[in-house]
FIPALUM-218542 format. One record per residue (C-alpha): residue in one letter; y, x, z; residue number from 1. Coordinates in pm, 1 decimal. Layout:
BEGIN
PT,r,north,east,up,k
PT,a,Y,X,Z,NUM;
...
END
This chain:
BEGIN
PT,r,north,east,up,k
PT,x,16800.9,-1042.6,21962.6,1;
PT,x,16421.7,-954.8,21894.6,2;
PT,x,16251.7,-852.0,21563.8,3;
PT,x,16149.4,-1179.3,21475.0,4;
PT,x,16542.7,-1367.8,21546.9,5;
PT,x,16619.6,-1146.8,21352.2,6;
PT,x,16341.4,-1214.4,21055.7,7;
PT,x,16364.0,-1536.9,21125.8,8;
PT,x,16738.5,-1582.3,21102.4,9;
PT,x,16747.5,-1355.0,20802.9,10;
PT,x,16487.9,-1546.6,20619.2,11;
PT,x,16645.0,-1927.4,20666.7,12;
PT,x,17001.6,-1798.0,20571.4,13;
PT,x,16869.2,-1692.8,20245.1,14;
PT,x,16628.3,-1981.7,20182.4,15;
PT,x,16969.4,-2200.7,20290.3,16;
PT,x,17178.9,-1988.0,20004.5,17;
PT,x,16877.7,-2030.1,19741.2,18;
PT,x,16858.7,-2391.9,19807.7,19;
PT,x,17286.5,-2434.3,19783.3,20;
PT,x,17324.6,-2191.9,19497.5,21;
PT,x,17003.2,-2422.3,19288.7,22;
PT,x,17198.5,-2721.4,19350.6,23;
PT,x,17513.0,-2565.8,19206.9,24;
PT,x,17276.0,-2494.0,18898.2,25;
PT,x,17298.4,-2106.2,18934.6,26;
PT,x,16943.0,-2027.3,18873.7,27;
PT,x,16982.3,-1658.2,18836.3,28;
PT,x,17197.0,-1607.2,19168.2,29;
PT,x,16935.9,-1818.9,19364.8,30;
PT,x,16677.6,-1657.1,19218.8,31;
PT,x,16815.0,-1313.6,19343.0,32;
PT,x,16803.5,-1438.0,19707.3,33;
PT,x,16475.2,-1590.5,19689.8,34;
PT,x,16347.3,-1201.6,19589.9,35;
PT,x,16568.1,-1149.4,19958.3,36;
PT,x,16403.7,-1419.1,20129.5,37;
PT,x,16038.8,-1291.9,20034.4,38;
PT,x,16130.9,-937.4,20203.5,39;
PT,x,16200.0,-1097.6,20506.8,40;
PT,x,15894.9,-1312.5,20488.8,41;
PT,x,15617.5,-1014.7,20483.6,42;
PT,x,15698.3,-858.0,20747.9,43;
PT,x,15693.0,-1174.9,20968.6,44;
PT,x,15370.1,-1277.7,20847.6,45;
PT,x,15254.3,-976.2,21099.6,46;
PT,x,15408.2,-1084.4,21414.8,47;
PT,x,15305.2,-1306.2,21665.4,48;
PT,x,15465.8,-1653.9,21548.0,49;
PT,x,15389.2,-2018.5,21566.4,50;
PT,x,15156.0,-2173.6,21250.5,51;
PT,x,15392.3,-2308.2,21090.3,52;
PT,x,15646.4,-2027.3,21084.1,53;
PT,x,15347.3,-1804.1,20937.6,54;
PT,x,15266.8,-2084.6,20686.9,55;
PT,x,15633.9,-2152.9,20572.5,56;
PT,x,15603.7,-1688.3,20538.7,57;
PT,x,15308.1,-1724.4,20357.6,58;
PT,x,15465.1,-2005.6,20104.7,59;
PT,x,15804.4,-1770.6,20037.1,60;
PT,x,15617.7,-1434.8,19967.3,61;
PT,x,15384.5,-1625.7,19703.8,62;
PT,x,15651.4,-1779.2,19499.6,63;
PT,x,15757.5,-1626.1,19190.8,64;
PT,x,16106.3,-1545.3,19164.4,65;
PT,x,16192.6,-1714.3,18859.7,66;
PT,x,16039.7,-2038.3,18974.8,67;
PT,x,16310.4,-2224.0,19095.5,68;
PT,x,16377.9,-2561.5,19101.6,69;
PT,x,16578.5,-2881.7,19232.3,70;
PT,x,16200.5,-2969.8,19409.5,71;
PT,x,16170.1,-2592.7,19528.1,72;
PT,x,16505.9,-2594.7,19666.6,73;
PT,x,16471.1,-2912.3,19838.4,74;
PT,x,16213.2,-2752.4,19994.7,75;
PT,x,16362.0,-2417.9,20080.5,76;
PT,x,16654.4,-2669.9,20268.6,77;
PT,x,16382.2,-2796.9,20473.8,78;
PT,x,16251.2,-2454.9,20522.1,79;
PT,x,16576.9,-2336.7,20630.9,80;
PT,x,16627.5,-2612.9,20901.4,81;
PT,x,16265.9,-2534.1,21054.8,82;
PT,x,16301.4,-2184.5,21075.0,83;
PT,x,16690.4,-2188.1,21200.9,84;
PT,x,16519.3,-2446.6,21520.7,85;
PT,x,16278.1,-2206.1,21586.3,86;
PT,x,16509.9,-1908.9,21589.4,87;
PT,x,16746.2,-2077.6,21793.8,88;
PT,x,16422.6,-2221.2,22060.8,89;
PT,x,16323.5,-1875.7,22069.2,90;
PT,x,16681.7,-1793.6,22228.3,91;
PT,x,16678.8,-2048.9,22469.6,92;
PT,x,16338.8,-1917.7,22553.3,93;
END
């Protein structure tokens, strides 16, 4: 597994818990993994990645902790999905 599986993988597991634990209505437990998801997202915002991946980064490290949502976490599902395909791709690569 390279650095950025691993990033990669980290980041959509957490962005899959802060989108289940927001729909459950625990705001404070999501908003403790979104502060998780934005250390993963830094330091893949230095490697090599497709646009997207680097955009979706960009987006997590920006966000305020405390700003979660039912939209955010709708979002952070769809997040989750994109960046689990690309982790996987890169393992078939």
């Amino acid at each position: 597994m390279t650095d950025t599986q691993l990033l990669v993988g980290s980041l959509s597991s957490d962005l899959f818990r802060v989108a289940s634990l927001t729909q459950r209505g625990s705001t404070k437990a999501a908003s403790r993994f979104l502060l998780e998801a934005k250390r993963w997202s830094e330091p893949l915002q230095k490697l090599n990645i497709a646009p997207y991946i680097l955009n979706i980064a960009q987006d997590i490290s920006s966000r305020d902790v405390a700003d979660i949502s039912m939209e955010t976490a709708e979002k952070y599902l769809m997040y989750g999905v994109l960046l689990q395909n690309y982790a996987l791709g890169q393992i078939a690569e």
